[in-house]
N, C-alpha and C positions, 0 to 999 in steps of 0.2 A: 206609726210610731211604736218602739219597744223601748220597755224600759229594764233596765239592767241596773243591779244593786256592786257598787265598790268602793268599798271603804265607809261602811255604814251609810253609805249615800246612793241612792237613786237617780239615774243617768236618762235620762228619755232620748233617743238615738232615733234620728227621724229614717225615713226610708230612701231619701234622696239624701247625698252628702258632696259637699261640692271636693275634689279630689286638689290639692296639692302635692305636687309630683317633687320628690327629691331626689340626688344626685351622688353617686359613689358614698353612700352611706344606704342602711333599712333601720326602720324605727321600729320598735317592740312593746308592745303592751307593759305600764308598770313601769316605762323609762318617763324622765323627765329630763328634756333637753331644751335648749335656748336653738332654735331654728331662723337661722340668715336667711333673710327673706330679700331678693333682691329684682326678680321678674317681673315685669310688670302688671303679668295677669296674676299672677301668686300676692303682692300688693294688693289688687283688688281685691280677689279672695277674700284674705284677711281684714280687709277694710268691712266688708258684708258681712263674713262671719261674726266677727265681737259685735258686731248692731244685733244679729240674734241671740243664735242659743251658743257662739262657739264651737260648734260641735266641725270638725273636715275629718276628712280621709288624708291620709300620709301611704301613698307609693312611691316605690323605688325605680328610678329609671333603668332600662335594663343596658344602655349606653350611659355612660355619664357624661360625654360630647355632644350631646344633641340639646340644643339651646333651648327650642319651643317644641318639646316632645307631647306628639299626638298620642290619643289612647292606644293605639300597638304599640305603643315606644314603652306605657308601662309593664307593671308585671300586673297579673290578676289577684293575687292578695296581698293586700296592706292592712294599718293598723288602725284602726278608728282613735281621735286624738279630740283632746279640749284644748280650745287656747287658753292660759291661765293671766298670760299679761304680753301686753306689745309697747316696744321702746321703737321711738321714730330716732333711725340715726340720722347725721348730717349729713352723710350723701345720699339722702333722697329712701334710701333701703329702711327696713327694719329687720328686727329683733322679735321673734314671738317666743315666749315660752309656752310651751306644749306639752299636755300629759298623756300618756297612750293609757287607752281603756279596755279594746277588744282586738282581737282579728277579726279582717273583716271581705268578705270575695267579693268584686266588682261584677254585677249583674248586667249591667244594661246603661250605655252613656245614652242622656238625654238632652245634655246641650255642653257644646265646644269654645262657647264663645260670650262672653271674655273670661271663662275658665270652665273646667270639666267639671262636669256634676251627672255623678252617678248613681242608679241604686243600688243599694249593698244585701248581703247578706253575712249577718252575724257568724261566725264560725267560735264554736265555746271547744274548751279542750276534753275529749274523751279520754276519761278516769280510766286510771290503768288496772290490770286484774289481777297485778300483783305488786300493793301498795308498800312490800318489803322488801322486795326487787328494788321497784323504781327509791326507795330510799335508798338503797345503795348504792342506784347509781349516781343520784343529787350528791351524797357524801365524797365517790369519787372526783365526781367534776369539782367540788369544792378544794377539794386537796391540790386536785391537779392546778389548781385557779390561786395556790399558795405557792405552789413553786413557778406558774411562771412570775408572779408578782415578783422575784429575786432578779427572774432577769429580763423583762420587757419594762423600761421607763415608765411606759404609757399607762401601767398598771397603779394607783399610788393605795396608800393606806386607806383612805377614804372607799375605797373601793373594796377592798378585803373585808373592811368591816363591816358595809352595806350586803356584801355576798353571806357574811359567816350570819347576819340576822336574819337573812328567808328562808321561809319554812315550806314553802308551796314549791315541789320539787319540778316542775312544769317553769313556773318564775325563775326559779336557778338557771334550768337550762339556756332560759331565753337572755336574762341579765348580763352571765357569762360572755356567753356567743357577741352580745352588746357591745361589750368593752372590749372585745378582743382585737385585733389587727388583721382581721382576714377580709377575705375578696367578698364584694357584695355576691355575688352569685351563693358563697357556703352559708352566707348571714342569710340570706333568703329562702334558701332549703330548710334552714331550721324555722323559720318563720313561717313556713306553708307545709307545715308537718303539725296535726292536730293531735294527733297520738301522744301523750306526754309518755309514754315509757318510749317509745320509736323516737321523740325528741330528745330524747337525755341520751339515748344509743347513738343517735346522730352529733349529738352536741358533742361528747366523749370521744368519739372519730375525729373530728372535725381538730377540736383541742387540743389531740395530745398529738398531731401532725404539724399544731403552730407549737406545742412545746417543744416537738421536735429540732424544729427548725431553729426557737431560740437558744435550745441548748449547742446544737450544729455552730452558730454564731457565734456564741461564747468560746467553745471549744477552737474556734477559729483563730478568734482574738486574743486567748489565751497563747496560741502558737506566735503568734505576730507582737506580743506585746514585749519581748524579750529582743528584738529585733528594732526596736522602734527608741531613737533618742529625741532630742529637743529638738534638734535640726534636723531631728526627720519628718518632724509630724506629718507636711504635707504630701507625706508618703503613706500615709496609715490604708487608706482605702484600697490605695494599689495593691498594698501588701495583703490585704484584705482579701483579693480577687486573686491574690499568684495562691493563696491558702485555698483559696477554693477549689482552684483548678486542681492543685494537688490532691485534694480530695477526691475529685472527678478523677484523675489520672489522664488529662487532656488539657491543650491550651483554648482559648477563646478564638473561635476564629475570625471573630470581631478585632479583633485586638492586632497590633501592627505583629507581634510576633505568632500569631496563630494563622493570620495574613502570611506570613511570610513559608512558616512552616508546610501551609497547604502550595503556595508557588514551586517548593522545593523536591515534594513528592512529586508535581507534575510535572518538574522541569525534564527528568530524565537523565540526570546529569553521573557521568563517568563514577565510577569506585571513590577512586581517590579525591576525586572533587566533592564528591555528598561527602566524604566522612572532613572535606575542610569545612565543610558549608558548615555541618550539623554542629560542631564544635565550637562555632560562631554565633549561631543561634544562641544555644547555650549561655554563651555568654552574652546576648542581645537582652535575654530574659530574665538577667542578674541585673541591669544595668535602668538608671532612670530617666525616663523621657528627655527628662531635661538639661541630662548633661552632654556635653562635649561630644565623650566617645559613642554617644548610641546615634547622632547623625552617620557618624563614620562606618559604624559598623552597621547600619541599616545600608546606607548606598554601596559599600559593599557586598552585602545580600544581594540589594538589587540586582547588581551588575554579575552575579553569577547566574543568578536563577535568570537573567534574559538573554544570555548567552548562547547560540545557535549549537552546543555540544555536539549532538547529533540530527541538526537537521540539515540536509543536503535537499537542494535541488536536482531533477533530474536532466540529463543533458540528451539534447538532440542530438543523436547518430546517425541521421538521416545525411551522409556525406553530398549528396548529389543538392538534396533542398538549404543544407548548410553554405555550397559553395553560390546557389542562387541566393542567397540573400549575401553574401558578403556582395557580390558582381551587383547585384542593386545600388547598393550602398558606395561604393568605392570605384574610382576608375583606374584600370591596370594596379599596381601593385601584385603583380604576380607572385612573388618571392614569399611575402607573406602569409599570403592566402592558400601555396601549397604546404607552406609548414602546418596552419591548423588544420589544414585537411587532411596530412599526415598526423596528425595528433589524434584526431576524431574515430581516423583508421584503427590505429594503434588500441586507444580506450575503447573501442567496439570488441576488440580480441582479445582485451585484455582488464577486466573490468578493474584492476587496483592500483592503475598507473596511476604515478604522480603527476603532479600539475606540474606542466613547464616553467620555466623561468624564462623571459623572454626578452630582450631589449632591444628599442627601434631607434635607431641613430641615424639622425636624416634633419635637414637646415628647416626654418619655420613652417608655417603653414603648409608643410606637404601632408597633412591630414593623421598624424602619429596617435592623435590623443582620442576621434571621432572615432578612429579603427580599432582601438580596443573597446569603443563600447559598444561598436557593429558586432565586434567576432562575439561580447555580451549576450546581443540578442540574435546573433544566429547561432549559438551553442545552447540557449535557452536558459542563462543563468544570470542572476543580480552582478552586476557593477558597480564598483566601488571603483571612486578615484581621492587620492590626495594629491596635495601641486608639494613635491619638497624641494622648491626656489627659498633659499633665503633660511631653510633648517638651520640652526645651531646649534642644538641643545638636543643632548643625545636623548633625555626622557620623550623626548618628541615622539620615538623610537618605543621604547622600552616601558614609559610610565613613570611616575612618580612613587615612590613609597608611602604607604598610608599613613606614615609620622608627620607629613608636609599638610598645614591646612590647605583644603580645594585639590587636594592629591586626585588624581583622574587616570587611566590605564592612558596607553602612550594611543598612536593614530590609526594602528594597524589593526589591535583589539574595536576601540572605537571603528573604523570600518566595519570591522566583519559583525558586531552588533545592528549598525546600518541596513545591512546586507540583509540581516535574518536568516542566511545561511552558513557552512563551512565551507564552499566551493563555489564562490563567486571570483570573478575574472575582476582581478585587485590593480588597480594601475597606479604605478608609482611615479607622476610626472616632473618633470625636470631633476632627474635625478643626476647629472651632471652638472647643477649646481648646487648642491650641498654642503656647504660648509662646516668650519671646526673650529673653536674657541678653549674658551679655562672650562668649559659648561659639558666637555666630551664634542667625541666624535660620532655625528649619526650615522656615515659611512660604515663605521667600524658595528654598529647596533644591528644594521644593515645585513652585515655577514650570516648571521644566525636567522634572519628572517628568508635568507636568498640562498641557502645549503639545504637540498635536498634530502642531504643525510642529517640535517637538525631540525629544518623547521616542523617535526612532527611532535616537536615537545618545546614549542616555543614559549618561553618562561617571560611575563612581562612582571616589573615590581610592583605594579598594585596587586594583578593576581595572586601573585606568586603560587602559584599552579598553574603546569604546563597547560597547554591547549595548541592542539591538533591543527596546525598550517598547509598539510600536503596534499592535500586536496585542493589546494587555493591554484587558480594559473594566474602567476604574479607577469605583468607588462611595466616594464621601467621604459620611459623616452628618454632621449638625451639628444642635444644637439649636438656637441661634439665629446667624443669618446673620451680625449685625453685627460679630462680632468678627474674621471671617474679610478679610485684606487684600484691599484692591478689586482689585489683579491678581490675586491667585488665584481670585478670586469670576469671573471675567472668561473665563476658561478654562474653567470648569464650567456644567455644563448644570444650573440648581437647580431642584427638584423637592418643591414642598411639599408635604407629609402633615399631611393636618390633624388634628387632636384627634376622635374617634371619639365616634357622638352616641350617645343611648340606645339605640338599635334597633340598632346595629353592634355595641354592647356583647354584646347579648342573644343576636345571632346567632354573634360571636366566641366567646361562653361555650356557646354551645348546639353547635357544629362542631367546636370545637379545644381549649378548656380545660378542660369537663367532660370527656370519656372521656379527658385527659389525666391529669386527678388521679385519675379513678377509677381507671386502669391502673397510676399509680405508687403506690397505696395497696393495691393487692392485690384490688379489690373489681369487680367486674363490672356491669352496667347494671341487672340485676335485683335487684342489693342495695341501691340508690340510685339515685334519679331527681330532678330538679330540675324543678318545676314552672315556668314563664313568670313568673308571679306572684313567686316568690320570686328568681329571676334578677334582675328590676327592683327587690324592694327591698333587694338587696346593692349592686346599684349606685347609688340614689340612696340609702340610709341609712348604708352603711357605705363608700363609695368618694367621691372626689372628686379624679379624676386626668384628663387628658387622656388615656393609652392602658388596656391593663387588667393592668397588675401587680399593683396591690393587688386588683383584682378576683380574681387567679387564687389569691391570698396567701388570700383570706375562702374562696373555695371550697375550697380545700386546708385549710383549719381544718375545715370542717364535714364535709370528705372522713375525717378523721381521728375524729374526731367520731364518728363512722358505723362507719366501720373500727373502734373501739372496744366498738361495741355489737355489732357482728357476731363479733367475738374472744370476746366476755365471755357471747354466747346469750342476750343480751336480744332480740336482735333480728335476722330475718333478711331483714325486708323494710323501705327506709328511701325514704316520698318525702316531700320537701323542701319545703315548701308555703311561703307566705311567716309564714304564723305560726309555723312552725317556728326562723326565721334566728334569734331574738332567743335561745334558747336555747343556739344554739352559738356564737354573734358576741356575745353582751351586748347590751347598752341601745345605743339607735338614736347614731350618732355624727353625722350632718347631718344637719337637717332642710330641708325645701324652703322659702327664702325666700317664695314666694309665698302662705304661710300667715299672713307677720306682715304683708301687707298691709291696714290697714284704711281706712276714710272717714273723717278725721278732718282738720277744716284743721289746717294747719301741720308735717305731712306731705308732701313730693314723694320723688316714683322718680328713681334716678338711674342711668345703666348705665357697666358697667366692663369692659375686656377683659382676661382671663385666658386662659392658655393650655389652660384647660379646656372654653372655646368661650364661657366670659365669665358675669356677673352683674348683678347687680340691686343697688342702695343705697339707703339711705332716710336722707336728711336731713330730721332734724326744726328745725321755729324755737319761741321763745317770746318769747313776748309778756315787755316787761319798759320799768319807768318810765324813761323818759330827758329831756331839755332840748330836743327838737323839733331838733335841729341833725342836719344829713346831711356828715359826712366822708368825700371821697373817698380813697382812697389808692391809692398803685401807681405 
């Protein structure tokens, strides 16, 4: 037991003290504060302590998140405190008022449970050796403690007056530091400093870096408050933080426009496009979250800064592994396949060729639209396709202007954002059905996008900054050419596919559509097999296409067919002979005109072209009574 004398009073201070731990706050000798008491174990605590002498310990936690903080979790010195009175509130918590008496160092925990209780050791303050000194520095802090009271709220009159009546320059420092608004870590530094002149040097550091800071705030708000009307209030804080930044001489990279700023540095993008970007910015960081124009002008940003400016993939000029992977993938098509290899040639010699412009014109399913994304992945580049069947609307093309709400860049920019690169193999499909309306013409959009001499400053109207197309190898299909305008037809390199004969059929079913449906019906080579015989009479009895969709449509029946009987254990081995077709196809659906040819007068052949490589006609005449007379007409 020691006894300690304050306030003309005698304190007996036992040598165990049970520890009450507080939280983002430190307590100081000489304070008198109302302590929320809400823990369970801190309830007990205080339930035990007012049955004795009153007497706990008050530490600070060195987390303030940590709910049931253990002895490491406090710090090592606190303030020895009395309870003076406790109010039981009505949820369960209380209310203790508490007077600090000493500092005090935690020596030794001797039990955890249902609260800390520690031996202490008294820590008194070491008298300073120059009592005119440390008076002056107690007077500074005092002043200093008058000017922030002008501008910290938290500061009130009752407080200045409390400070101007102490005399003990060790109590200044500590009362100060008290009421001030700093981080428990600097309140605690002062609180574990015994040295009363080293405390008031510290305290005086400490202070005049928070008055620092309130006068910085002031000075802040002072710029902003000239700025601020009645319908702006809910702008105050924002304005608050663009004052700070300028301060700094940096934006928040927290922030959508500091966000945005750092996208822009890394994006890489051309001269003229950072100095649109940056100019936009600008005006991103004038504007308020919440209006109108800063959605616009954000997805704007976005849409520049993800724009592939200068990213290029590299292409396989490997001419010999290039033409193996096309012959993989595709059967015959010769015509085509020497052009890109002429191409590959050419950009091997020549590394700043422009991309071709190419257009494949040839009747359905002869495979127009799979071949552009083979030549894709044997040149080693992203693919992009759009279908333009049914286009009217020349912004389709072009873009919208950013005056239009949901304004979007037009399908080609969109593409090549897709892509992630500037030199993906772009396929423009059904481009011979395009249409024109009151709304423009995307044909005519077209032209700029398919000119080798323009599309290097291809201007869409939400960009509005060019961006680099010639790099791009554009592939338009088209089923039939005519409808396609003669200037666009003019820019394009067209490249007919013709209608595939029997023997292309046979070898296209026999390489790529048979173990195709076998694989998507679950069955493997040795459950089904497809004889030659039967291949030929699904195509001359049940097909009549120029390419082979409905050929892969009759095999995928009979694949199913199959698959059926393999499920059901009728059968575990299935070849497919040509007598077999009429069972899983039905009765023959064309027969071969060359059957109804007979020797008869008044019978002649006549031939027709169809896009299925063409036909055969039989006009017949008859004989019949007439008046001998020959009418011409026409």
């Amino acid at each position: 037991m020691i006894k300690i004398d304050r306030n003309n009073q005698t304190i007996a201070i036992p040598e165990s003290v049970p520890i009450i731990p507080v939280r983002n706050t430190v307590f100081f000798p000489h304070q008198f504060i109302p302590l929320a008491i809400g823990r369970q174990k801190s309830i007990k605590l205080v339930e035990d302590a007012i049955k004795g002498d009153s007497i706990i310990g008050v530490v600070s936690q060195k987390e303030g998140s940590v709910d049931d903080p253990a002895p490491e979790d406090l710090y090592k010195i606190g303030t020895i405190a009395r309870i003076l009175k406790v109010i039981d509130l009505p949820d369960g918590s209380k209310s203790a008022f508490i007077q600090g008496i000493n500092r005090f160092e935690v020596k030794s925990v001797i039990q955890t449970d249902p609260y800390i209780v520690a031996t202490n050791e008294l820590k008194d303050d070491m008298q300073p050796k120059d009592p005119l000194k440390v008076e002056a520095f107690a007077t500074n802090l005092k002043n200093l403690f008058q000017q922030a009271s002008e501008l910290a709220p938290e500061i009130t009159n009752e407080h200045q007056a409390m400070i101007g009546n102490i005399q003990e320059p060790g109590i200044v420092a500590d009362v100060v530091i008290a009421f001030s608004n700093i981080s428990v870590a600097e309140k605690q530094e002062v609180l574990e400093t015994f040295d009363i002149e080293e405390r008031l040097n510290k305290a005086t550091y400490i202070f005049n870096k928070y008055l620092q800071t309130l006068e910085l705030g002031k000075k802040i708000q002072n710029e902003v408050q000239d700025e601020i009307s009645r319908s702006q209030r809910e702008m105050y804080l924002r304005q608050q933080l663009k004052a700070i930044q300028k301060e700094l001489g940096e934006y928040d990279e927290t922030s959508d426009v500091g966000e945005m700023k750092k996208k822009l540095d890394e994006a890489d993008l051309p001269e003229d496009v950072q100095k649109v970007a940056e100019k936009e910015l600008d005006r991103l960081s004038r504007m308020h979250p919440a209006s109108a124009e800063y959605t616009v002008s954000r997805s704007y940003l976005d849409w520049i800064t993800e724009l592939p400016w200068n990213k290029s993939t590299e292409d396989n000029l490997n001419i010999e592994d290039v033409q193996k992977r096309l012959n993989e993938d595709h059967y015959g098509l010769d015509k085509v396949k020497k052009r890109i290899l002429e191409y590959l040639a050419v950009r091997k010699l020549k590394n700043d060729m422009r991309g071709p412009i190419l257009c494949f014109v040839g009747p359905p399913g002869v495979g127009k639209t799979s071949l552009g994304r083979s030549i894709a992945d044997a040149m080693g580049r992203k693919f992009v396709r759009i279908s333009l069947g049914g286009v009217r609307d020349e912004a389709e093309i072009r873009g919208h202007r950013r005056t239009y709400i949901g304004a979007l860049p037009g399908r080609i920019i969109q593409g090549i954002k897709r892509a992630g690169s500037n030199n993906p193999v772009f396929m423009l499909d059904e481009i011979d059905k395009v249409g024109a309306d009151f709304r423009g013409d995307p044909s005519a959009a077209l032209l700029e996008v398919l000119d080798p001499e323009q599309n290097n400053s291809f201007s869409d109207h939400y960009l509005e900054v060019p961006f680099d197309l010639s790099k791009v190898m554009f592939i338009a299909t088209a089923n039939i050419p005519d409808t396609i305008i003669p200037a666009l037809k003019d820019r394009m390199e067209v490249i007919e596919i013709p209608s595939y004969v029997e023997e292309e059929k046979v070898g296209i079913a026999k390489k790529f559509l048979v173990p195709k449906q076998i694989k998507e019906h679950g069955l493997d080579s040795e459950q089904i097999h497809f004889t030659d015989d039967a291949l030929h009479n699904i195509i001359n009895s049940y097909t009549r296409e120029a390419g082979v969709r409905n050929l892969e449509r009759q095999i995928a029946t009979i694949s199913r067919g199959v698959a059926r009987d393999v499920a059901s254990g009728k059968k575990d081995q299935n070849t497919i002979d040509k007598e077999d077709i009429e069972k899983f196809l039905g009765p023959i659906k064309f027969y071969s005109d060359v059957a109804e040819r007979i020797d008869e007068p008044g019978i002649v052949t006549g031939l027709a072209w169809t896009p299925m490589g063409g036909d055969i006609l039989f006009i017949e005449t008859s004989k019949m009574p007439g008046k001998g007379n020959l009418i011409l007409t026409g």
